[in-house]
C-alpha positions as CSV (number, residue, x, y, z in Angstrom):
1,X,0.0,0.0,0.0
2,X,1.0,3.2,-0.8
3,X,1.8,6.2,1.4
4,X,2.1,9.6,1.8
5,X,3.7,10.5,5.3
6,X,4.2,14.8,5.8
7,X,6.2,16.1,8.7
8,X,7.6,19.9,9.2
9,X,10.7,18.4,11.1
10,X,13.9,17.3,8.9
11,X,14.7,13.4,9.6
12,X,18.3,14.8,10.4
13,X,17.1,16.4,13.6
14,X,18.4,15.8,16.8
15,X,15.5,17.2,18.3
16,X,11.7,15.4,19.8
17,X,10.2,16.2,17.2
18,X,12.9,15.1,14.7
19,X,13.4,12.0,17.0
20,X,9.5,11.3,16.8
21,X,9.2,11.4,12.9
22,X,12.0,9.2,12.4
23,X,10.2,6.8,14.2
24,X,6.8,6.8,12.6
25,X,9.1,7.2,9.0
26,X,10.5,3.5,10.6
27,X,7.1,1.8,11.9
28,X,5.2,3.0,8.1
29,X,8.7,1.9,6.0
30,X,8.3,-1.4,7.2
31,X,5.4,-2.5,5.8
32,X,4.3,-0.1,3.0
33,X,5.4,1.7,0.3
34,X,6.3,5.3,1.7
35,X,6.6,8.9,0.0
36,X,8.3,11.4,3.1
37,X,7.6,14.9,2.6
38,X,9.9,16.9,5.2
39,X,11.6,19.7,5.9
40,X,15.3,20.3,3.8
41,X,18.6,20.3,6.1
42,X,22.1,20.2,5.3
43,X,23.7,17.1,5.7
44,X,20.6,15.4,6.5
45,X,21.0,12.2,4.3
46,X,17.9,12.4,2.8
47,X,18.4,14.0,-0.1
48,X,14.8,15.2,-2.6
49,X,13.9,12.4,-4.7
50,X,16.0,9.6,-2.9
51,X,14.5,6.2,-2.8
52,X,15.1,2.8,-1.0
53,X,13.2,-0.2,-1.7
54,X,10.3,1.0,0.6
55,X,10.9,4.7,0.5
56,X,11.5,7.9,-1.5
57,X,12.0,10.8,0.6
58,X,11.3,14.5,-0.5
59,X,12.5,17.8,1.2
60,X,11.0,21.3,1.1
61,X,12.5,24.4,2.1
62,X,11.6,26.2,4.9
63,X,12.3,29.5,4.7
64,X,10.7,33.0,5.3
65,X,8.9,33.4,2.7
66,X,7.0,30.5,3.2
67,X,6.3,30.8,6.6
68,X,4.8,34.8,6.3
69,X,2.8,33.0,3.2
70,X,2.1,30.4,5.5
71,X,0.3,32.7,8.1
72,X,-1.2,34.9,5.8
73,X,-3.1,31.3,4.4
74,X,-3.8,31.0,8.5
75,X,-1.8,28.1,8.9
76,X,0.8,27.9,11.5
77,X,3.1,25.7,9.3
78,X,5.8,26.9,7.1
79,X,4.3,23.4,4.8
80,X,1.2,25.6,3.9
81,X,3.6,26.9,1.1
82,X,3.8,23.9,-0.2
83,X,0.6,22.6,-0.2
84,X,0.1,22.4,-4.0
85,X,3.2,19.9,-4.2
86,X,1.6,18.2,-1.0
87,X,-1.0,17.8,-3.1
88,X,0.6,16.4,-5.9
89,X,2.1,13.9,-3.8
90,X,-1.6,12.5,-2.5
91,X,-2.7,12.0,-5.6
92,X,-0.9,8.5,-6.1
93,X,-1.3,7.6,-2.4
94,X,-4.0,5.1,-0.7
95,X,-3.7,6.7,3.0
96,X,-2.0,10.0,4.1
97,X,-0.5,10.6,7.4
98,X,0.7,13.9,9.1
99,X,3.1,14.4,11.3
100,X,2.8,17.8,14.5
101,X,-1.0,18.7,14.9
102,X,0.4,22.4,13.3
103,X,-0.3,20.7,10.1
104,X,-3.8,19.6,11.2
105,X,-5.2,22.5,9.1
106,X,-3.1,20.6,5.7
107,X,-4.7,17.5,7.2
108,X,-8.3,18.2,7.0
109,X,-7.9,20.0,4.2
110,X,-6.5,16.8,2.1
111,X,-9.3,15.2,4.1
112,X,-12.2,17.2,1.9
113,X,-10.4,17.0,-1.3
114,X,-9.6,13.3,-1.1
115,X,-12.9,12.2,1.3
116,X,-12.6,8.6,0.3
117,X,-8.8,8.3,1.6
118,X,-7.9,7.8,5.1
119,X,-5.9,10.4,7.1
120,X,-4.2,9.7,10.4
121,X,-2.9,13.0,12.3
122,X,0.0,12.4,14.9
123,X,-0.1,15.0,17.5
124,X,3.9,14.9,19.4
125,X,3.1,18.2,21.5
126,X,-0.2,19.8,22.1
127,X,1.4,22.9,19.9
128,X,-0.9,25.4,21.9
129,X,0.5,25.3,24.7
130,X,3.8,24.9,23.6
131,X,3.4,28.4,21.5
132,X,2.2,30.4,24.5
133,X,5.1,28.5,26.8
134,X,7.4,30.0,24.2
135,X,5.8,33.2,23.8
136,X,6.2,34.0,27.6
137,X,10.0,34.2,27.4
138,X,10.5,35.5,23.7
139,X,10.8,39.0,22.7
140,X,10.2,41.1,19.8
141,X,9.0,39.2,16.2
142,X,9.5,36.2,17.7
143,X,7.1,36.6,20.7
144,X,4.3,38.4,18.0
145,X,4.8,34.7,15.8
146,X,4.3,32.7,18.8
147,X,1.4,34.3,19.8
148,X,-0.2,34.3,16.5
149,X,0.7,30.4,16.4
150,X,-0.9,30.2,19.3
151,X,-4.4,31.9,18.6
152,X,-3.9,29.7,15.0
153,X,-3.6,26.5,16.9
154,X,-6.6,26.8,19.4
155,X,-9.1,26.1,16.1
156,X,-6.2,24.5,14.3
157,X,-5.7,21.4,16.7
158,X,-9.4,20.4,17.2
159,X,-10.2,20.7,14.1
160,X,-7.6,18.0,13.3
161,X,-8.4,16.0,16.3
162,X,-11.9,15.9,15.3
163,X,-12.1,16.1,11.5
164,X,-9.6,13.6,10.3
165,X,-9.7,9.6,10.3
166,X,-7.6,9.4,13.4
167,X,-5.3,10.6,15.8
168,X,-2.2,9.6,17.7
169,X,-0.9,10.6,20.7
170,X,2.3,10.2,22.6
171,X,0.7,10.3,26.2
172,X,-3.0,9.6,27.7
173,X,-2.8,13.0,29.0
174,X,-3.2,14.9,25.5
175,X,-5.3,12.3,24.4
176,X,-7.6,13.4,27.5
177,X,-7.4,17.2,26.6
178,X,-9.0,16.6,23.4
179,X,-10.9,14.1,25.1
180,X,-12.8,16.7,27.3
181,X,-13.5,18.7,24.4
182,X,-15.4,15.8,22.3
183,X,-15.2,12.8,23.9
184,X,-17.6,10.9,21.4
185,X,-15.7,12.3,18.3
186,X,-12.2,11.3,19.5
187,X,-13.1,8.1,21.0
188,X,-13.7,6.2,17.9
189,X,-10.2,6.0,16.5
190,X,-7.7,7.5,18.8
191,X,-4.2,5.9,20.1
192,X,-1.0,6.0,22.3
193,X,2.1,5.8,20.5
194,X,4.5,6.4,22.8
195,X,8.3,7.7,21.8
196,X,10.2,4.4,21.1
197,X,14.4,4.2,19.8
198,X,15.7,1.8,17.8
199,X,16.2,-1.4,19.9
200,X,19.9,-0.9,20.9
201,X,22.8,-2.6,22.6
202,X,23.6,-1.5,26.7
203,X,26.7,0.7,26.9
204,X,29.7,-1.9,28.7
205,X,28.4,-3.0,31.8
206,X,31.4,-1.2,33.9
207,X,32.2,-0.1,37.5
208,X,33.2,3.1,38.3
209,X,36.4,4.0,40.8
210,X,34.3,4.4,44.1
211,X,35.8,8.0,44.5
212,X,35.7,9.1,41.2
213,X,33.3,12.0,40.3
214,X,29.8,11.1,39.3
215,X,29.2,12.7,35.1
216,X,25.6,14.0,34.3
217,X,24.5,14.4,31.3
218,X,21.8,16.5,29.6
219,X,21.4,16.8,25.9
220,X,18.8,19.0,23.8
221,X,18.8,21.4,21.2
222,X,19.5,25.1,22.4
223,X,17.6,27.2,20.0
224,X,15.0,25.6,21.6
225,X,13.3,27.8,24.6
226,X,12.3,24.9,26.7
227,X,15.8,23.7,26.8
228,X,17.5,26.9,27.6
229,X,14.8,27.0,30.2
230,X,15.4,23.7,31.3
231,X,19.6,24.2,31.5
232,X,18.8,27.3,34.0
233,X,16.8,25.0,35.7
234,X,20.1,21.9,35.5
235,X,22.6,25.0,36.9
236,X,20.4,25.3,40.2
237,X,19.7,21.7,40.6
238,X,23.9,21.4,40.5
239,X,24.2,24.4,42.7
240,X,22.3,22.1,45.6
241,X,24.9,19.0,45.1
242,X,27.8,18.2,46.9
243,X,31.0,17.6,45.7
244,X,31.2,14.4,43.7
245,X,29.7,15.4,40.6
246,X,30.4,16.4,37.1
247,X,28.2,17.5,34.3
248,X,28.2,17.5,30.3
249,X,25.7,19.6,28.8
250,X,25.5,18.5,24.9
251,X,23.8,20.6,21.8
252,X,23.0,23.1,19.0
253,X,23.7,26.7,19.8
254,X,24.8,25.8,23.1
255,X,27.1,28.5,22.9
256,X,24.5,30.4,22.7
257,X,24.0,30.2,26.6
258,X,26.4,31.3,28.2
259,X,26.9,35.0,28.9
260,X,30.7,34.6,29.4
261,X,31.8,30.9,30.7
262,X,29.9,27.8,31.4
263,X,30.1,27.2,35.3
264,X,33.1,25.0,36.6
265,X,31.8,21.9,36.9
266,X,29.9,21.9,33.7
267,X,31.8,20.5,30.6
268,X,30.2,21.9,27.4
269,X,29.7,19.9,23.9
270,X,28.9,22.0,21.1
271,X,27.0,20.3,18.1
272,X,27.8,17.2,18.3
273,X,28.3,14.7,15.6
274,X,26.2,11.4,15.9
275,X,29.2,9.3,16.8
276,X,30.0,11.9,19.8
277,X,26.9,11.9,21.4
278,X,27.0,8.3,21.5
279,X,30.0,8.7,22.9
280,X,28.7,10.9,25.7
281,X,25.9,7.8,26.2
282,X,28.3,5.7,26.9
283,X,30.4,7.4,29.2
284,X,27.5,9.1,31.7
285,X,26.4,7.5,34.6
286,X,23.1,9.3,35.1
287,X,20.9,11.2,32.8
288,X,19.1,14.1,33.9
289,X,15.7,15.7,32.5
290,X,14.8,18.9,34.1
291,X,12.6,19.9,31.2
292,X,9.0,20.7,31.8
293,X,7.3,21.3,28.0
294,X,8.0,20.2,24.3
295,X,8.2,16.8,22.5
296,X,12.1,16.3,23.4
297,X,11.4,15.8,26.6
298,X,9.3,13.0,25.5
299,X,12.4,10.7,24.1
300,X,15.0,12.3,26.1
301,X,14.4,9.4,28.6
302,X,13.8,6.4,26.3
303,X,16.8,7.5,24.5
304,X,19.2,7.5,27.9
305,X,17.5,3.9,29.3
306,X,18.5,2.8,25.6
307,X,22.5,3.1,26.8
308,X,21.5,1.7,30.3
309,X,21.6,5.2,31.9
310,X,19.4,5.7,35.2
311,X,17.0,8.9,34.9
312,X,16.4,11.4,37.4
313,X,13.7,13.6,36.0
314,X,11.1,16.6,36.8
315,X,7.3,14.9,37.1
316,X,6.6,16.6,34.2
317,X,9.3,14.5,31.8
318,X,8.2,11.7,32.9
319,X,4.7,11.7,31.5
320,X,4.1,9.0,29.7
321,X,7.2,6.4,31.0
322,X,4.6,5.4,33.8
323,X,5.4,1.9,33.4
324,X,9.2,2.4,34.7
325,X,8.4,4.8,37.2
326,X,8.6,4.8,41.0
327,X,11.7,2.1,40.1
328,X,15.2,2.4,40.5
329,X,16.1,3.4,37.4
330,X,13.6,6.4,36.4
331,X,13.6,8.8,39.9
332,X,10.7,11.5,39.7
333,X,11.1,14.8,41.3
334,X,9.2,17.5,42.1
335,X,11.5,20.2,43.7
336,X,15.1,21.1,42.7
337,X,15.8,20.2,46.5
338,X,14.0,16.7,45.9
339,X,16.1,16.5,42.6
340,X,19.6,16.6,44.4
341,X,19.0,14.5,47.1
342,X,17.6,12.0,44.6
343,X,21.0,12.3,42.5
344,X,23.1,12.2,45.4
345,X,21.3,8.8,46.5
346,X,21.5,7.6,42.7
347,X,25.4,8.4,42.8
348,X,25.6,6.3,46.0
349,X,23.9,3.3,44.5
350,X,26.0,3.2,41.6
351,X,29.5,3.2,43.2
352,X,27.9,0.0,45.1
353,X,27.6,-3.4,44.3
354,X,24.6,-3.0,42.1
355,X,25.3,-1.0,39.5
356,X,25.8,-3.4,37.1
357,X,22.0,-4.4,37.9
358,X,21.0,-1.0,37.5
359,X,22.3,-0.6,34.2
360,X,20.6,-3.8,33.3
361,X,17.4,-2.5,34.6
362,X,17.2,0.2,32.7
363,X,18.3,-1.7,29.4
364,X,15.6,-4.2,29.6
365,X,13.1,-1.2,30.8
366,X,13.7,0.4,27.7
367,X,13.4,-2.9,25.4
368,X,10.1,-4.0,27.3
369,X,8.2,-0.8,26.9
370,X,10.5,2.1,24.7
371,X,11.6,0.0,22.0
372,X,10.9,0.0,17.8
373,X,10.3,-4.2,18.6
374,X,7.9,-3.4,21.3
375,X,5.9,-0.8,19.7
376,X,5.9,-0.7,15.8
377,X,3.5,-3.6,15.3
378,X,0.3,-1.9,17.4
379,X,1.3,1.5,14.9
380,X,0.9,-0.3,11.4
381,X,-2.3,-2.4,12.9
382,X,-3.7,0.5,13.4
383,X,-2.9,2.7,9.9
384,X,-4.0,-1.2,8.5
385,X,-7.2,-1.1,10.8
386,X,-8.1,2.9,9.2
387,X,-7.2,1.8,5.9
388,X,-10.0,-0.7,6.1
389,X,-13.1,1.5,6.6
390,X,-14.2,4.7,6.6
391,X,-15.5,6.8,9.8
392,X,-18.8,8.0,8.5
């Protein structure tokens, strides 16, 4: 069967939402015949036109033109631009499938021109929120987009939720917003599709020197607000530590950050190849989230139980791993205070005896629940399962 898959992230990126679109791009590519609209990036390996067996990927620009064009058209997607080559592409596909509910506008629209072809929509974010969160700490043209993105997405998002043959979401909680606004419309042929990584191999199963420094990590893309919010937040969790701790801070325009200098115990990694962040998997002995809104937050913790790291996280990041919390390996905390003492504990349990069963933990946590194995299957039942009728 033949697809048509449109996201506004580049496969390339190292960000939630980029994260999130790879892996749908995976679940669909393994059992249909895919076209991938997304955004263009340099050195993103997926070049317009290319083709595998089961793919052929094609990139549009994203530039400012098209998003001013874009919001003039009342869409709060720069892919509004490019809706006549959207178009074209759905011509020759059986189902359609979006990617970000800020392309639910696209969605339903392709919904009413093509009414006897599915379309699934794939919320990562509930974008709303996400635009006013941004708007709050942004200045200038950048705060007057948000909010405009904002006022956009409150029809935008329902409208997609509602209006279109189904819906995914990453946790039951934005399933449950939308929920409370129609509960009989979304009900019929809604989902969880939680973030999932590409089932991975356990970093070497090591023991630390007992009195050697304990290395954080925390990794995200900078130009992101959330993140910068969220490394603020990282610097006065540190503050509360005691001495026995080292941190790595790893991302785009990191640099970006810091007024002058980083602070002492912070080691900074400036965009990173693929190879290094793996590098700076493997070497960490605890991850740590403090990130409170966005998508990245969302596979930020999958992505560190992939290398057998234990999580300490804000309650907020850990929406949606509710399976692996409350255990050793994903702590939850809800003040900075909390936060510290949690990582000082962690630190202890790791220069003991059972570290090596931590790291296990955490491995076969993320196999059990976060892995491509352990959720791709329920995905393509379900696009299978749409593709089968119509919702009158």
């Amino acid at each position: 069967m033949k697809v048509l898959f449109v996201t506004l992230n580049s496969f390339s990126e190292y960000s939630g939402g980029g994260i999130y679109a790879r892996q749908l791009l995976a679940f669909l590519t393994e059992v249909f015949q895919v076209t991938a609209l997304s955004k263009s990036q340099k050195d993103s390996g997926y070049e317009a036109g290319s083709k595998t067996a089961s793919h052929r990927s094609v990139t549009l620009r994203k530039t400012l033109l098209a998003d001013l064009v874009s919001r003039l058209l009342m869409q709060p997607t720069f892919l509004a631009f490019h809706l006549p080559k959207i178009i074209w592409e759905a011509r020759r596909a059986k189902l359609i499938v979006f990617h970000n509910s800020r392309n639910a506008g696209l969605a339903v629209l392709l919904k009413c021109l093509f009414p006897h072809k599915p379309v699934l929509l794939c919320f990562d974010n509930i974008e709303r929120n996400l635009a006013q969160a941004q708007a709050g700490s942004q200045r200038g043209l950048k705060r007057l987009v948000s909010l405009i993105d904002a006022a956009l997405l409150r029809w935008v998002e329902p409208w997609g939720a509602f209006r279109t043959d189904g819906c995914s979401f990453i946790t039951t909680q934005e399933k449950a917003y939308f929920g409370k606004l129609s509960p009989e419309r979304l009900a019929w042929n809604a989902r969880i599709t939680p973030c999932a990584l590409p089932d991975g191999q356990p970093k070497p199963l090591v023991r630390r020197d007992q009195v050697a420094p304990a290395r954080l990590l925390f990794t995200g893309s900078f130009w992101f607000q959330p993140n910068r919010d969220a490394l603020n937040r990282l610097i006065a969790l540190v503050k509360l530590l005691p001495p026995g701790f080292e941190v790595t801070v790893a991302g785009q325009a990191l640099d970006t950050c810091w007024p002058d200098s980083p602070p002492p115990q912070f080691h900074c990694v400036q965009n990173p190849s693929t190879q290094e962040m793996e590098g700076l998997f493997r070497e960490a002995d605890i991850f740590v989230c403090p990130v409170v809104i966005g998508s990245g937050m969302k596979t930020k913790i999958a992505e560190a139980l992939a290398y057998g790291l234990p999580v300490v996280a804000s309650e907020e990041s850990a929406i949606g791993y509710e399976a692996m919390r409350g255990s050793e390996v994903l702590r939850v905390y809800g003040s900075l205070e909390e936060g510290a003492r949690q990582l000082v504990e962690l630190r202890d349990v790791l220069r003991s005896e059972t570290k090596l069963g931590i790291q296990e933990e955490a491995q076969a946590g993320f196999i059990c629940h976060y892995g491509y194995t352990a959720n791709a299957k329920s995905f393509q039942e379900w696009v299978w399962h749409t593709n089968g009728g119509q919702h009158v």
